[in-house]
C-alpha positions in Angstrom: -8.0 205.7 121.1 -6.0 207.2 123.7 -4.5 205.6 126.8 -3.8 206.5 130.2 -0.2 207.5 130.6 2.2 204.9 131.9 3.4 207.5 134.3 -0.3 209.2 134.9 -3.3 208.1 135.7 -6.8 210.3 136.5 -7.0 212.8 138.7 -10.4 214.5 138.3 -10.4 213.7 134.2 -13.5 213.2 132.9 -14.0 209.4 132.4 -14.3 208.5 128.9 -14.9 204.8 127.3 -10.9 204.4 126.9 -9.9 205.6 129.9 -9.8 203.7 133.0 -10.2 205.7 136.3 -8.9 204.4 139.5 -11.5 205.1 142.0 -11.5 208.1 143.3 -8.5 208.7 140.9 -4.6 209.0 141.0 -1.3 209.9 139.6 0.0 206.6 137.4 3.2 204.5 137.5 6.2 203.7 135.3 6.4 199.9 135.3 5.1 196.5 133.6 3.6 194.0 135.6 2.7 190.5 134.9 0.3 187.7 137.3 3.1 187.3 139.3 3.8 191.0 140.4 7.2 191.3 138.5 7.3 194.6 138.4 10.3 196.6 135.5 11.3 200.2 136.6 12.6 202.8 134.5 14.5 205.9 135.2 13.3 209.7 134.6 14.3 210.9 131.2 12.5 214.5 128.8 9.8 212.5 128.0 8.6 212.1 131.5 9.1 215.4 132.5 6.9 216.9 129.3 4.5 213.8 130.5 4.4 215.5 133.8 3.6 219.2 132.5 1.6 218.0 130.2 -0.5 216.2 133.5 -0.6 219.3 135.4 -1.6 221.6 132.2 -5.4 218.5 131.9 -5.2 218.8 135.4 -5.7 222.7 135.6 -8.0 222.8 132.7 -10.4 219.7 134.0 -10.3 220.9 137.5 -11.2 225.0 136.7 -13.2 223.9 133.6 -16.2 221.6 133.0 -15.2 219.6 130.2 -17.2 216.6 128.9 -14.9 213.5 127.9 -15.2 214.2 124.0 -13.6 217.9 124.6 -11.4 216.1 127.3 -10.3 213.9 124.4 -9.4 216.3 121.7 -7.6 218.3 124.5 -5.6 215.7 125.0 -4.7 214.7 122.1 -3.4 218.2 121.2 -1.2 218.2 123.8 0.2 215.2 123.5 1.3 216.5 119.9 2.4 219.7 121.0 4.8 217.6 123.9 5.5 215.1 121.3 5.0 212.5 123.4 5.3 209.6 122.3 2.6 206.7 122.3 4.9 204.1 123.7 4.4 205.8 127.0 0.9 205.4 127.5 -0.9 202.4 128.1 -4.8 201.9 127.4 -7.6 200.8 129.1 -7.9 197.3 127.1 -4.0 197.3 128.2 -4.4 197.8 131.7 -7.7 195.1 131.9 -5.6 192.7 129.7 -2.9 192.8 132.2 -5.1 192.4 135.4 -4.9 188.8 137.1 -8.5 187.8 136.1 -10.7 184.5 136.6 -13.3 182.8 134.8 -16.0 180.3 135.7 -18.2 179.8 133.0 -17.1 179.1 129.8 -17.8 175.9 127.0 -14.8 174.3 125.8 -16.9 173.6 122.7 -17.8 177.3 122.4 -14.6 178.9 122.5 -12.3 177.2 119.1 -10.6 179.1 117.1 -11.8 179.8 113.7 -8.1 178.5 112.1 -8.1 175.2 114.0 -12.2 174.2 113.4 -11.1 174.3 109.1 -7.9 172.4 110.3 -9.6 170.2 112.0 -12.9 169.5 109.8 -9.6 168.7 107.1 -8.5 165.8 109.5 -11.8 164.5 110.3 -13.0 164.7 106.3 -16.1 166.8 107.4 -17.6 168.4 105.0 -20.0 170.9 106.2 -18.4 174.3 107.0 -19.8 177.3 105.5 -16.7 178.2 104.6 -12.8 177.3 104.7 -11.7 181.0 105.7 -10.7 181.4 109.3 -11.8 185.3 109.1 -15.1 184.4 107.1 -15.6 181.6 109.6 -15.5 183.0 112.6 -17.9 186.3 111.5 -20.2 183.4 110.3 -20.5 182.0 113.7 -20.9 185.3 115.0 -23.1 186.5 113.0 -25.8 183.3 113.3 -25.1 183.8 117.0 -26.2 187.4 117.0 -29.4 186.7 116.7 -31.2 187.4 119.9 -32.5 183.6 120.3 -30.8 181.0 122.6 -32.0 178.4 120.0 -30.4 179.9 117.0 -27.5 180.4 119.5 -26.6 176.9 119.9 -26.7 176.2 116.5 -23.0 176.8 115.7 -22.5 174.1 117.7 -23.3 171.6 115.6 -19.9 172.3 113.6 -18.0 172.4 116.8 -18.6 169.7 118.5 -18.5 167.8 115.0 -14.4 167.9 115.0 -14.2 167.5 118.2 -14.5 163.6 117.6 -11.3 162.5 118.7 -8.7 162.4 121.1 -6.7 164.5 119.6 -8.8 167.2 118.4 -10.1 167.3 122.3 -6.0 167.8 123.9 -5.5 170.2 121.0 -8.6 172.6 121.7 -8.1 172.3 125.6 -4.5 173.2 125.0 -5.2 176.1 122.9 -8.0 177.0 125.4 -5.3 177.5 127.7 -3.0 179.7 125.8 -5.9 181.9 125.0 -6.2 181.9 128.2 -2.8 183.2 129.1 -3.1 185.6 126.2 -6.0 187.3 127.8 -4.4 187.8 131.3 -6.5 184.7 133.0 -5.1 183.5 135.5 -7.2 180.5 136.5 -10.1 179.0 134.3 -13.1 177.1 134.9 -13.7 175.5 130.9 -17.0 173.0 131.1 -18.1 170.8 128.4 -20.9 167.7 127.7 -19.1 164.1 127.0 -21.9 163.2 125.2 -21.4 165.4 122.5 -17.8 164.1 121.6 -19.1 160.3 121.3 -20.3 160.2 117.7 -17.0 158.3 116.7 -16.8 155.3 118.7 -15.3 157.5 121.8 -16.4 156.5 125.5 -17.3 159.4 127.5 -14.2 158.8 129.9 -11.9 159.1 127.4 -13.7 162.3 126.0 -12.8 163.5 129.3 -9.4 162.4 130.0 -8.7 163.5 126.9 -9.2 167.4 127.2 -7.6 166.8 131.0 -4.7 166.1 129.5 -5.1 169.1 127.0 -5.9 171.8 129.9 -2.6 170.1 132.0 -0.2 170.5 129.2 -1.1 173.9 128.7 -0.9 174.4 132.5 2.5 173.5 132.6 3.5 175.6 128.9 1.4 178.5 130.2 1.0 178.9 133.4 -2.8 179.0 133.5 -4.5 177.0 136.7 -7.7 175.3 135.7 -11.0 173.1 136.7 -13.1 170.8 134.3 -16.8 171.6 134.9 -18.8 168.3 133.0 -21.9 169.1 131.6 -25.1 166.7 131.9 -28.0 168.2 129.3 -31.1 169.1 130.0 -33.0 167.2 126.8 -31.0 164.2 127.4 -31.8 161.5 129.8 -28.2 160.2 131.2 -27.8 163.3 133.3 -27.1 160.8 136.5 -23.9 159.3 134.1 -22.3 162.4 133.6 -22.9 163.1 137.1 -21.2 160.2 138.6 -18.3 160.5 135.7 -17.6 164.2 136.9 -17.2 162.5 140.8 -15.3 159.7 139.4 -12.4 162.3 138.1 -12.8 164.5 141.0 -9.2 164.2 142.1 -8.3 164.6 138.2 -9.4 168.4 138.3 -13.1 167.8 137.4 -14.1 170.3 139.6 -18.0 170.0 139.3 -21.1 169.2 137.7 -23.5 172.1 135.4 -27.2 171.4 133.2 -26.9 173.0 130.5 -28.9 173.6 126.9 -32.6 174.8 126.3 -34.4 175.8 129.5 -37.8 175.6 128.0 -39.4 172.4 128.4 -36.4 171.4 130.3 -37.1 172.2 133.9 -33.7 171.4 136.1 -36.0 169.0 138.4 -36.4 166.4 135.9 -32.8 165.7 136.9 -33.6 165.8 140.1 -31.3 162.2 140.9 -28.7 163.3 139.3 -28.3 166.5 141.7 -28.9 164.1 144.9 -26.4 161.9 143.4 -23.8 164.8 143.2 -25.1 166.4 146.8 -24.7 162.7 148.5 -21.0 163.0 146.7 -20.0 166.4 148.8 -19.1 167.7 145.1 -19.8 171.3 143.3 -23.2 172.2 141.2 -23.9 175.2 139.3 -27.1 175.0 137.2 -28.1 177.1 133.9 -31.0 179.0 135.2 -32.8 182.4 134.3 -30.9 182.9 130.9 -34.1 181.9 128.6 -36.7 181.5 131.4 -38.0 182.9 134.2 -37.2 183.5 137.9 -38.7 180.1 138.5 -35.9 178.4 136.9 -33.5 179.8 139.1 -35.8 179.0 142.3 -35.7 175.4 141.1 -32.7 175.0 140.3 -30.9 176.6 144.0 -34.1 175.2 146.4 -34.6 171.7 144.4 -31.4 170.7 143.0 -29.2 172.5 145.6 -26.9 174.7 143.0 -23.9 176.6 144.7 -23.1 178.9 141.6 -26.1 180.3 139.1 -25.3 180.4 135.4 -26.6 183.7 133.9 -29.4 184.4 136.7 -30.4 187.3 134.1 -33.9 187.0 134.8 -33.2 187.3 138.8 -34.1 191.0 138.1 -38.0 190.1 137.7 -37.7 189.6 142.1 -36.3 192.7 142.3 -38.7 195.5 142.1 -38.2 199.0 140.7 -39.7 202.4 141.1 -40.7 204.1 137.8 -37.6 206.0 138.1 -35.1 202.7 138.3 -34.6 202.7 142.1 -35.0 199.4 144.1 -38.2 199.6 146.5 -37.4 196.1 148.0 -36.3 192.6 147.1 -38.3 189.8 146.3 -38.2 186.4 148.9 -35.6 184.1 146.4 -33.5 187.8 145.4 -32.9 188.5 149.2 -32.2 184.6 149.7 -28.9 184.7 146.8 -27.7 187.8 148.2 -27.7 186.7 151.8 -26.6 183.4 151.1 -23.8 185.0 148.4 -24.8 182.3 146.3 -22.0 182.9 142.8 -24.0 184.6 139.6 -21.9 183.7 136.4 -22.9 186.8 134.5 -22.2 186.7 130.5 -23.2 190.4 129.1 -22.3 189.8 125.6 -23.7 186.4 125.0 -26.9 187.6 126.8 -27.5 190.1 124.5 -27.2 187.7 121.6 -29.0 185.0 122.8 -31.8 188.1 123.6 -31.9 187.2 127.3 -31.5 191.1 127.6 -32.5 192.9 124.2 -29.4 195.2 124.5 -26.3 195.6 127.0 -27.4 199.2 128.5 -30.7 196.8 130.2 -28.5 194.1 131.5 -29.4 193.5 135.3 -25.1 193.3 136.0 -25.5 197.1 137.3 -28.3 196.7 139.8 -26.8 193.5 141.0 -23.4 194.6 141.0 -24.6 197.4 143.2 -26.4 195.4 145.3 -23.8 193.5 146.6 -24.7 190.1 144.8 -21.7 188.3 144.2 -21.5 188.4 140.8 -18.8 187.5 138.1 -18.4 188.2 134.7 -17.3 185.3 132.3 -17.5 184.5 128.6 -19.7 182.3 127.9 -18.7 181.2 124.3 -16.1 182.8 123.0 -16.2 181.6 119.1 -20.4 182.4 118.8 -19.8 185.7 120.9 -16.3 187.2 119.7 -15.5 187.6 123.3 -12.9 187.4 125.6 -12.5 187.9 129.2 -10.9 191.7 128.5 -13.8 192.3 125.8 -16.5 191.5 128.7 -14.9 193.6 131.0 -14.2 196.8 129.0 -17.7 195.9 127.9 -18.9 196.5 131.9 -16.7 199.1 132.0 -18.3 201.5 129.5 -21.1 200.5 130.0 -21.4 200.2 133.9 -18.9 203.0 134.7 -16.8 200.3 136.4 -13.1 200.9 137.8 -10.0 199.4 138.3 -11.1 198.8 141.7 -14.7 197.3 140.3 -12.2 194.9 138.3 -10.6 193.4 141.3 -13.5 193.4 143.2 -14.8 191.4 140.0 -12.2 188.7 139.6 -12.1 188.5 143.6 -15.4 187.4 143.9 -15.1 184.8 141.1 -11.8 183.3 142.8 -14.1 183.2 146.1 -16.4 181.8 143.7 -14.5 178.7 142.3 -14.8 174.7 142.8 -11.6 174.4 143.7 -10.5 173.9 147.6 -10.3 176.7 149.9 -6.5 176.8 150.5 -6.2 176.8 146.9 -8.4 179.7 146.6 -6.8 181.5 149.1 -3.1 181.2 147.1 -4.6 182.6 144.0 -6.1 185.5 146.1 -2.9 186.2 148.0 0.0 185.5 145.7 -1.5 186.2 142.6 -4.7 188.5 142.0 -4.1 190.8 145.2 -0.1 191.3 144.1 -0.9 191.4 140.6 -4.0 194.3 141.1 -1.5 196.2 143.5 1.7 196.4 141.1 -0.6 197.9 138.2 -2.1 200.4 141.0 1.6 201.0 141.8 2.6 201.3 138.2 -0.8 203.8 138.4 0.5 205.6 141.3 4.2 205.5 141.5 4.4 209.1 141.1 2.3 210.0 144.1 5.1 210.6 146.5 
């Protein structure tokens, strides 16, 4: 794959699925960045100079000649040999998105180990039933049952999971690695969410299932640099919904930051939980709801008009209330479609994990274009990061080849989910204007450095 130069970006090039474009499409930078805009200069030496000619010789060609991306490509890459430029100096897309200050608001803590520390832990626990005691074997086997196109077969690797997650250390340990994948991925603030009531098969009271990973996700806080917010999740086949509720208000100044249902939406309609929601509403406190992922457009109607969520999990099904001509274009909104988009009520959109649960039977027919488009406020997040193979750079060069998207889209992206999060307004604000804003700007000025 080949990269966008470190001193060029695109003017005019053709975009390809490596390249990122920023929009409308400019001359790149000569600098590293990091989340907190730390920016690294370097001086003009030959290989900048044959970078330059070698800019202005794809700039000709692309701008008298209509080349598709493929011929763009092999263009290219003959130049680059003929300059011998060396591959140091360009940086890729997945490079440039890794690097991006980015934010994510739905993810499971129990969907998200790592394939290494599930055999290590299974050892310490004396549990017996993993396929296999090979990380890399592992982790395709969870992958592979997830890939399935069934939300049912999809939670089934979560039976191992949450299996050696039993204790109080194996909770710390996979919050705290949580948080350095986190850092590893460029995230710069993380909403994890998990159900106590999983993690209470050995004698462990759901408060200390939770103060346990607290004290996971602040460790790694403090060795990574990673804000956070602890989402608990009540489930919808299970009856002490109102529990978990008034556990998540109870560690409300602890970082629980709010309250999700979760698990099987068939069968499971959100208002059977309906005191639970009052409970939280009466509390002031955050609700986002699984809704539209396996069901219809009904779920998400119940779960925004009768148990008052602020944020949507998934909403993929929002697309049957918005109607299409036969040749894709909208002809109107349907009554709850117009009501999220005017209220900018948060969709927590998971592309990957949709396609393998078979909420959308492949990426190319996922609703995140229209809606994206549309103005919705949506976000893109993981989901489950063991089950999918995912990460928060995957899904977004995902969106990006898929949806065309630009740097620009990117920020735009991570701005709406810091808008987005259940954490308090000034906090929100500091994340926008000390960290995602400067860190967006010193990659555009590492893009664009050259312009003058």
């Amino acid at each position: 794959m080949h990269g966008i130069p470190k001193v060029f970006g695109k003017v005019g090039f053709p975009p390809g699925k490596s390249e990122l474009p920023l929009a409308g499409g400019d001359i790149g930078g000569t600098s590293v960045t990091d989340h907190q805009g730390a920016v690294g200069r370097f001086s003009l030496n030959p290989d900048y100079i044959r970078l330059l000619i070698l800019y202005f010789i794809i700039h000709f060609i692309s701008y008298y000649m209509v080349i598709n991306s493929t011929r763009y490509k092999l263009i290219f890459l003959f130049l680059k040999d003929i300059f011998k430029i060396k591959s140091e100096y360009f940086l890729t897309t997945e490079q440039i998105v890794r690097l991006a200050p980015k934010v994510l608001l739905h993810d499971h803590l129990d969907g998200g180990l790592r394939a290494k520390t599930i055999i290590e832990l299974a050892a310490d626990q004396r549990y017996n039933k993993l396929p296999t005691k090979d990380a890399g074997e592992l982790a395709e086997w969870f992958h592979r049952g997830a890939n399935k196109g069934s939300l049912t077969e999809y939670l089934l690797g979560f039976e191992h999971t949450c299996a050696v997650m039993q204790t109080k250390e194996a909770l710390r340990r996979v919050a705290y690695e949580m948080m350095e994948d986190m850092r590893n991925d460029g995230v710069c603030y993380v909403e994890t969410r998990f159900a106590p009531s999983f993690h209470t098969a050995k004698g462990l009271y759901p408060e200390e299932t939770v103060q346990a990973v607290l004290d996971g996700l602040e460790q790694g806080e403090k060795d990574f640099g990673v804000g956070y917010g602890l989402i608990l999740c009540g489930m919808r086949n299970m009856k002490n919904t109102l529990e978990i509720a008034e556990l998540a208000v109870n560690f409300r100044n602890q970082k629980i930051v709010g309250f999700d249902l979760a698990g099987e939406e068939g069968g499971y309609p959100p208002k059977k939980h309906i005191e639970a929601f009052h409970f939280i509403q009466r509390a002031n406190f955050n609700i986002t709801i699984h809704a539209g992922e396996a069901f219809g457009k009904e779920s998400i109607w119940q779960a925004i008009q009768w148990c008052g969520a602020h944020r949507i999990g998934h909403a993929t099904h929002l697309i049957e209330d918005i109607f299409l001509d036969g040749l894709g274009n909208i002809v109107r909104f349907g009554e709850l479609a117009q009501y999220i988009l005017d209220k900018r009520i948060p969709l927590e959109i998971c592309l990957l994990s949709n396609v393998h649960t078979g909420a959308v039977d492949r990426i190319e027919n996922h609703p995140f274009n229209i809606l994206y488009k549309e103005k919705f406020r949506v976000t893109i997040n993981t989901d489950d990061r063991l089950m999918s193979d995912t990460n928060m750079t995957k899904e977004f060069m995902t969106a990006i080849s898929n949806f065309n998207l630009n740097l620009e889209d990117v920020e735009k992206i991570s701005l709406n989910a810091m808008k987005s999060a259940f954490i308090p307004y000034k906090e929100r604000l500091n994340y926008i204007y000390n960290i995602i804003k400067p860190g967006f700007q010193a990659i555009k000025d590492q893009l664009l450095s050259l312009k003058k």
